[in-house]
C-alpha atoms as one frame of an Amber mdcrd trajectory, in Angstrom:
protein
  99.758 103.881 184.813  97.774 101.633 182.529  95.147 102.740 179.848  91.529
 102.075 180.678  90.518  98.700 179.616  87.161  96.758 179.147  86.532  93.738
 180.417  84.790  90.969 178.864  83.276  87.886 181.005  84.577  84.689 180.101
  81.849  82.933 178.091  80.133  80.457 179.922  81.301  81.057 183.263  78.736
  80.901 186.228  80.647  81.474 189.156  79.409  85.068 190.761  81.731  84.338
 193.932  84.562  83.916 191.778  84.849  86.411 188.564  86.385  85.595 185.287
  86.872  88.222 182.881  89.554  88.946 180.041  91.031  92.086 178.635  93.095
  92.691 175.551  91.499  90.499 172.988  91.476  87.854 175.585  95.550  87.663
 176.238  95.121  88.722 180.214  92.599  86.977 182.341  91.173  89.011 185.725
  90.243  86.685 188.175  88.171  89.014 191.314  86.905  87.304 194.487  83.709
  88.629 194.569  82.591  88.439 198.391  83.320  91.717 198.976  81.097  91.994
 202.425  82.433  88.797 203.868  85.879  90.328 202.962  86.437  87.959 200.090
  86.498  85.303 202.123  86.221  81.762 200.823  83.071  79.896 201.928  83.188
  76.383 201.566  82.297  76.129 197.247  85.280  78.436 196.460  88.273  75.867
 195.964  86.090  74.153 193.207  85.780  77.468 191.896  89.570  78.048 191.633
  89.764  74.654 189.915  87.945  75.716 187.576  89.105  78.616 186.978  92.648
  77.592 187.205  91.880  75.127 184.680  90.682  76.965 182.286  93.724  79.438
 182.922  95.598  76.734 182.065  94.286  74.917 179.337  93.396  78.357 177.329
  96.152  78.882 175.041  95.113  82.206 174.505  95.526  83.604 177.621  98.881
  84.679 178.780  98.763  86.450 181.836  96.237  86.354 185.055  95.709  88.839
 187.384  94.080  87.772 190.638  92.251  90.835 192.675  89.383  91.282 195.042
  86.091  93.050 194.717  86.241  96.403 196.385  88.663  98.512 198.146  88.667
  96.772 201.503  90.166  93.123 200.912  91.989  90.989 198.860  91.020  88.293
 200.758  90.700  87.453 203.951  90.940  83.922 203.927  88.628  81.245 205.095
  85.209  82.384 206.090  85.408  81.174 209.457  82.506  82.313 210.516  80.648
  79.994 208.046  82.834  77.233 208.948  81.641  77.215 212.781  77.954  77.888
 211.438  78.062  74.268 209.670  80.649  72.375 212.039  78.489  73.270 215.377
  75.189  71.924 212.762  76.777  69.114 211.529  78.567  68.120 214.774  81.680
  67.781 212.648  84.491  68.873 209.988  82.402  70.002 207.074  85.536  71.068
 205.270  86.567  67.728 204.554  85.242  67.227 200.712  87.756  70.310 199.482
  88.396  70.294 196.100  91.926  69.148 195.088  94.553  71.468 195.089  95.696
  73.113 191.947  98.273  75.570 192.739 100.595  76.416 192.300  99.403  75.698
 189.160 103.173  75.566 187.546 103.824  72.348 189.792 100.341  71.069 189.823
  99.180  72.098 186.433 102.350  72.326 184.376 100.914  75.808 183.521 104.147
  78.089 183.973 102.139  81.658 182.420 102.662  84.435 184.869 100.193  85.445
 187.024  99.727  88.215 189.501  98.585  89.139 192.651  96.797  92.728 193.223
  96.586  93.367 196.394  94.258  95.622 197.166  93.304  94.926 200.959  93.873
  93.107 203.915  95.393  89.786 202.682  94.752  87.413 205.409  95.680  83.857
 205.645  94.234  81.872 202.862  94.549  85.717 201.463  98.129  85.598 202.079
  98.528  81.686 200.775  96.379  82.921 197.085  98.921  85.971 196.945 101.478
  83.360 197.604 100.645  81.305 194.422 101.140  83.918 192.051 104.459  84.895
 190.411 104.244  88.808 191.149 102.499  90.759 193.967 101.211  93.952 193.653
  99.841  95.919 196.865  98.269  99.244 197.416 100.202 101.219 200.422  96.942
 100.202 203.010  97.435  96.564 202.295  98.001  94.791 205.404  98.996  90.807
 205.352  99.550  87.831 207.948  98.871  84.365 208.196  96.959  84.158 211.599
  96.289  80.346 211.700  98.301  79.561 214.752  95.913  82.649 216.354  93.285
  79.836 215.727  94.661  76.520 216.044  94.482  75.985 212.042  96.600  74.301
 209.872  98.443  76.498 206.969 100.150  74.024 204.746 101.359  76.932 202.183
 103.877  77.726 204.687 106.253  74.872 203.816 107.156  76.453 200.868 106.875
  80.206 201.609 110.662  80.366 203.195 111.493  79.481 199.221 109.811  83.202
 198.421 111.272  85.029 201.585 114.568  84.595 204.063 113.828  82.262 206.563
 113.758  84.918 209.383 111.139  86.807 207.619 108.987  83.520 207.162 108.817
  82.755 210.928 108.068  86.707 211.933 105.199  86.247 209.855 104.195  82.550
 210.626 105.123  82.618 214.571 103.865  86.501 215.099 100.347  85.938 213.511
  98.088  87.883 215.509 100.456  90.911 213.793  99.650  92.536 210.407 102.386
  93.428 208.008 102.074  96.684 206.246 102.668  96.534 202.194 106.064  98.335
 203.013 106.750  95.594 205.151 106.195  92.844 202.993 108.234  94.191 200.317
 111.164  94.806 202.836 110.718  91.051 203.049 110.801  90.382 199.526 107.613
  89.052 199.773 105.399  91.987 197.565 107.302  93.121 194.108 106.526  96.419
 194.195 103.821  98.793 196.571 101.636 101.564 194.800  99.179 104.219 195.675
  95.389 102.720 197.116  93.483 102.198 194.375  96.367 101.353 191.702  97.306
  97.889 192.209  95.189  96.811 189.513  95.851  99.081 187.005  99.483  98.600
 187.935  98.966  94.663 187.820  97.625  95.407 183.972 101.145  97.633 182.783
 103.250  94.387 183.709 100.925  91.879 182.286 100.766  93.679 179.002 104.941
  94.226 179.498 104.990  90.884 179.599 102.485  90.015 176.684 105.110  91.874
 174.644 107.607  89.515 174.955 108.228  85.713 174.010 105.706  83.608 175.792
 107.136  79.814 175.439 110.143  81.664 176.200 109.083  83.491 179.069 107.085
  80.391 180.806 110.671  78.354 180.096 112.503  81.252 182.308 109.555  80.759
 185.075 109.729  76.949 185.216 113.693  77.074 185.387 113.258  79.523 188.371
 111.100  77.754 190.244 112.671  74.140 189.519 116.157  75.069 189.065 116.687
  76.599 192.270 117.121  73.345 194.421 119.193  71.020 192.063 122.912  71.413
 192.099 124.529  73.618 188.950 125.350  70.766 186.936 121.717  69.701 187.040
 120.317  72.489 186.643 121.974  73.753 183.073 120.742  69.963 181.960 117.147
  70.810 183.011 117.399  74.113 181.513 119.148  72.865 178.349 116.926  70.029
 177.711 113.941  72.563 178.141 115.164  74.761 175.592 114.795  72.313 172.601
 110.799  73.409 173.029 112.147  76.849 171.640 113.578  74.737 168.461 111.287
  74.817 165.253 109.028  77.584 166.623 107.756  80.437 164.264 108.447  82.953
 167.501 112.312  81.990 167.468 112.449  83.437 163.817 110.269  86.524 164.423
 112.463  87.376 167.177 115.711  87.596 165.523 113.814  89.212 162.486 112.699
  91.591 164.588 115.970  92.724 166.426 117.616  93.340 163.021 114.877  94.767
 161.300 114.829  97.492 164.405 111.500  96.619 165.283 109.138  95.009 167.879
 108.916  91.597 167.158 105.245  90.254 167.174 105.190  86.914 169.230 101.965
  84.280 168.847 103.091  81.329 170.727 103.714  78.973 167.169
């Protein structure tokens, strides 16, 4: 399991719903939704928080890897604070969820940010739970993780799911979408392909840190390439796909990394990457 680590708050963030802290001289971000008695639910000022911190994610150069948790050892998330939202409709008379921020994820479509990120589950991971988890490239969950998305238990809308059968097979998808007053177990999801790997409670963090820092080992513009390709590639026919791929691959061209590497390999040692 991963060393101890210290994390250091990203300067000039204000968000206490919404934590942003970095590790490792700044190379992994944690990102913690930090509602842990509402469950880490969202309330309604939490999607501006992801855009920002999504943005800065992005835009950070420094940063390789994010990890996305939440606080405590109950719940990743569970969703939308419903409870809130029928506090202000039944006020208001009306849909107060109607100035949302925009939608940033997932942020390698929206953004054009193709870094890794991960998903530690470390809780129930419930709807809007289930749709963060979803935007991430890896998923992590402790063994008492439980996960559904339990709009249609509501009469909600869950536009995530249009792309989840993309992530899973398609009979997996619909157990999950059309069964939603039914949890599935971390074992469960990962017989679905949906979770990467399950660990002991209390580890999925720690675990989420040894594949970040794998992963800050090796060629990031390189790496992000491999990520876009998946993601893109996967719908276009062959022919299309190795002339997406191929004209991507000219980014590696010039690059101080793509001299270092080959160095490295014959010299018998680890290469040391910095994204130039």
């Amino acid at each position: 399991m991963s060393e101890s680590f210290e994390r250091t708050p990203l300067p000039g963030w204000t968000h206490e719903e919404l934590l942003y802290e970095t590790i490792d001289e700044g190379r992994i971000a944690i990102i913690t939704m930090n509602r842990p008695d509402r469950m880490n639910s969202s309330d309604p000022g939490m999607g501006h928080r992801w855009v920002d911190a999504w943005t800065r994610f992005a835009d950070d150069d420094d940063q390789w890897v994010a990890i996305v948790t939440g606080a405590g050892d109950k719940a990743f998330s569970a969703g939308q604070d419903l409870k809130i939202r029928a506090e202000l409709e039944n006020a208001e008379g009306g849909m107060v969820y109607s100035g949302r921020a925009r939608s940033v994820t997932p942020i390698g479509e929206k953004l054009g940010c193709w870094k890794p990120t991960i998903a530690a589950i470390n809780g129930f991971a419930i709807a809007g739970g289930w749709s963060t988890a979803q935007n991430c490239t890896f998923r992590i969950a402790a063994e008492k993780a439980e996960l559904n998305i339990a709009e249609a238990r509501w009469n909600q809308g869950a536009g995530f799911v249009a792309w989840l059968p993309r992530l899973m097979n398609l009979p997996h998808a619909l157990e999950v979408v059309l069964m939603g007053d039914k949890r599935v177990t971390a074992q469960r999801a990962y017989e679905m392909g949906f979770v990467n790997k399950v660990v002991p409670n209390g580890e999925a963090l720690n675990e989420s840190v040894d594949w970040a820092r794998r992963m800050c080992r090796l060629a990031p513009r390189a790496l992000r390439n491999f990520h876009e390709m998946a993601y893109k590639c996967g719908t276009m026919s062959i022919s299309d796909a190795q002339s997406y791929a191929a004209a991507l691959e000219f980014n590696l061209r010039g690059m101080n990394d793509s001299i270092e590497g080959p160095n490295a390999f014959a010299q018998k040692r680890e290469p040391k990457f910095t994204n130039t």
